[in-house]
Every structure is written in C-alpha cells, then in structure tokens.
C-alpha positions in Angstrom: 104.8 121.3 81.4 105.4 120.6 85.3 107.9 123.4 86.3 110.6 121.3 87.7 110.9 117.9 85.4 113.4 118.0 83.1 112.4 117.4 79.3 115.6 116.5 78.3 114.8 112.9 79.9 112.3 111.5 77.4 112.5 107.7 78.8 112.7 108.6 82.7 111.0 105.5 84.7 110.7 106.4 88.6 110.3 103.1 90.2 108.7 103.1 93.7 108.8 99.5 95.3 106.2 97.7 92.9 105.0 100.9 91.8 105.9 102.3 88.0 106.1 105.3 86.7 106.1 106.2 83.0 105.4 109.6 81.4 103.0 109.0 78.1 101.6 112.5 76.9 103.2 115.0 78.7 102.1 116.0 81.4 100.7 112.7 82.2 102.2 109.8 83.8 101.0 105.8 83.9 101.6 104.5 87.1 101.4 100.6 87.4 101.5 98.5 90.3 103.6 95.4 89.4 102.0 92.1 91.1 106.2 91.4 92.2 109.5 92.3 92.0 111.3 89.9 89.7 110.8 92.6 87.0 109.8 95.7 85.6 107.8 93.6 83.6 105.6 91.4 85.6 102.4 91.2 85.4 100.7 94.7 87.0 97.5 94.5 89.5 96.5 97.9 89.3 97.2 101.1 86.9 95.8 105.0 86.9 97.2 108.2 85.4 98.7 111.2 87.3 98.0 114.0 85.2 99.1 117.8 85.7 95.8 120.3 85.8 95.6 124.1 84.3 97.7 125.0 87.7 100.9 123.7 87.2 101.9 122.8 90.5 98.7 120.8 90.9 97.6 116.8 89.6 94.5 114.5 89.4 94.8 111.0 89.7 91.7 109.4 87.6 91.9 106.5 85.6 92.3 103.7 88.4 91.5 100.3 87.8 92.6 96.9 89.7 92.2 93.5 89.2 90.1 91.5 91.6 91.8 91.3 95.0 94.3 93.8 94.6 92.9 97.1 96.0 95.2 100.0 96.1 96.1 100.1 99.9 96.7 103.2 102.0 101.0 102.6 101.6 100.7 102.8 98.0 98.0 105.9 98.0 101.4 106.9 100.4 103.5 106.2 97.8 101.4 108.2 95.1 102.0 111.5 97.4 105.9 110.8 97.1 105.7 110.5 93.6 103.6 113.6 93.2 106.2 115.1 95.5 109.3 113.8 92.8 107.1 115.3 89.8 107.4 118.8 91.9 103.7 119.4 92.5 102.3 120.9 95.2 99.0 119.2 95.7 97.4 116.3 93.6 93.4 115.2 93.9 91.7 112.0 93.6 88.3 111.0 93.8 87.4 108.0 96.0 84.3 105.6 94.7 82.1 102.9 96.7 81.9 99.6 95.1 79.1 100.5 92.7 81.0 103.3 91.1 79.0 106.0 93.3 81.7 109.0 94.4 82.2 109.0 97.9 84.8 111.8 98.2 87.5 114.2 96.8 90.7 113.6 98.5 93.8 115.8 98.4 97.4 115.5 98.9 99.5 118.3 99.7 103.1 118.6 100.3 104.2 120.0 103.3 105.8 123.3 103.4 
C-alpha cells in the first residue's frame, strides 16, 4: 500500500476538473474523464488505471482508452502528475502509442524535490 494514503478512507473520490479518481483494488486507481461537469456521473470520454509498482513511491498508468475525438490532451496528462503527486508517489510511467498501437515512448513523471 502507497505510504502516505490513508486506508481508513475506503470511498475517497479525488475529483480533478472533469477528471475522477476512484480507488478499485488497492493500490490501483480508475481515473475517468467525465465528457462535462453537470455531474459526477456523466457520461466519461476517456478512462486508464494508475496503479502502484513493486517501489512504492512509483506508478504506471496503462489501461487508457478514449472514445473517438476525445484524446487525452497535454493539461490532463498535467493533471495525471498532480494526482500522482496527491497519491504521494514520487514518479509515475506511461507508455505513449502511435495510432496503430505501435509504442512510441516511455514517459515519466517526477515530482519535484
């Protein structure tokens, strides 16, 4: 379990603009992006999972699927740092695909010291 997130909140929703966030198997969170803000339940446009690795202060983000016309742009990828940084990890990794599913990088976030 992440160091610094308190068990004792079982429900915990951290809610980022029109991003989600909702523990499922701990450590793992769903993030959604919701298509507006009228609710926490709209309608979402994209989802992936932040997940903790064997290093505890370190997460992958895999899982990410989007409907047609709503790519993840580079405020939310923003966003998913900050919400790595509330989950108290130190660095989280993401692999970026081309259109055909072929990798085209590792990326990594890091929180500033």
């Amino acid at each position: 379990m992440n160091k610094g997130l308190d068990a004792s909140l079982p429900n915990f929703v951290i809610v980022k603009d029109l991003i989600t966030v909702e523990p499922i198997l701990r450590p793992s969170w769903l993030i959604r992006r919701r298509i507006d803000g009228n609710s926490l339940t709209a309608g979402y446009v994209w989802v992936c999972t932040m997940a903790q690795t064997e290093d505890p202060d370190v997460c992958t983000v895999k899982g990410y699927l989007a409907r047609d016309d709503y790519p993840m742009d580079p405020s939310e990828r923003r966003a998913l740092y900050e919400i790595g940084r509330e989950l108290n990890f130190l660095k989280c990794e993401y692999e970026r695909v081309d259109e055909s599913g072929k990798l085209k990088a590792i990326r990594e976030i890091r929180r500033k010291s």
